[in-house]
N, C-alpha and C positions, 0 to 999 in steps of 0.2 A: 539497301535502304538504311537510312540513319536517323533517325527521330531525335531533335532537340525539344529541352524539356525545358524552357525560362521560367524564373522563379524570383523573388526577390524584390517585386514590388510592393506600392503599399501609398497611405498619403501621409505628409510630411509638411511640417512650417517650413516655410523660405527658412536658407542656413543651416539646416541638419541635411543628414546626408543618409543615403541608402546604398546599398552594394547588390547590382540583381547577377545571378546567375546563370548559365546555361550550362546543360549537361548533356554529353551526346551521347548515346546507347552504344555505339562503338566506338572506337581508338580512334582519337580526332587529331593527330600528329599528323595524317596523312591530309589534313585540310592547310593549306596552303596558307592561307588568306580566312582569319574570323574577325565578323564585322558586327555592329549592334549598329541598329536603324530605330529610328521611332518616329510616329506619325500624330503629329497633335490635331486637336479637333478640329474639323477643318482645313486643314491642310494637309499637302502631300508628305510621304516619305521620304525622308532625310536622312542621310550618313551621320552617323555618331563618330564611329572610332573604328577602327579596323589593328588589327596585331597579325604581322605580316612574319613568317615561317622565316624569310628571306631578305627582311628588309625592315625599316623602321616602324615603329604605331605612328599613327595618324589620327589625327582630331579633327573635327568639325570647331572651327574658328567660336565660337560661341561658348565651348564648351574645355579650351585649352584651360589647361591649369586648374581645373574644378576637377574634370573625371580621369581617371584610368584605369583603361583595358587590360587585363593580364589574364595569364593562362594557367592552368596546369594538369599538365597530358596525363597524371599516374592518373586524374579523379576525372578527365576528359571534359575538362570544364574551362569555359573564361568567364569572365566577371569584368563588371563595369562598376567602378567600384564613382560615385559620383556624391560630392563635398559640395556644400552649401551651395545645393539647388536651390532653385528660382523657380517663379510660377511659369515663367515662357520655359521650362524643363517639363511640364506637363504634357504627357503624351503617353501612346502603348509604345514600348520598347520592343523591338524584336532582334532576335538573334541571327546570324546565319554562317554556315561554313560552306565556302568553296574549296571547288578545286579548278582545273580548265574545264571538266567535263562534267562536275555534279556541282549542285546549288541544295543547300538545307535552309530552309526555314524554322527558328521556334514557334511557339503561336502565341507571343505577344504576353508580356508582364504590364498593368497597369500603375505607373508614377503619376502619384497626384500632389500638388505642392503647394499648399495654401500660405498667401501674406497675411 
């Protein structure tokens, strides 16, 4: 078992920016694939960003060029590091690592973004 720990929200004016966290209890090099998803009020869950072991990061079209995803294995941590948020950036963020055979969940960081 792996417990993600998300952290790093908070509320914010449109235009400043916040960087949340995730931190995994074990050695998350062996997660293939870590994604950040977030679910605004009312609506479903959405793909943020993903930073792929094997292949390129990936963005949700909304949010290219404002946020990036990066990692680093010694502190077993990624970061969504996101730049002049917007009030449609309002939502719980969550974390997750895969692999083919395990899925982690964080338990969600609150971004509130006021105009």
């Amino acid at each position: 078992q792996v417990q993600l720990l998300a952290s790093g929200g908070g509320l914010v004016l449109a235009g400043e920016s916040l960087t949340l966290s995730c931190e995994a209890s074990r050695s998350a090099f062996r997660f293939a694939a870590r994604r950040w998803y977030r679910r605004a009020p009312g609506k479903e869950r959405e793909f943020v960003a993903k930073f792929f072991n094997h292949g390129p990061t990936t963005y949700t079209d909304s949010v290219k060029g404002r946020f990036t995803i990066s990692k680093d294995d010694v502190l077993n941590t990624v970061y969504l590091q996101m730049d002049n948020l917007q009030p449609n950036d309002t939502a719980v963020y969550y974390c997750n690592f895969r692999t083919v055979s395990e899925s982690y969940w964080g338990q969600g960081t609150q971004v509130t973004v006021s105009s």
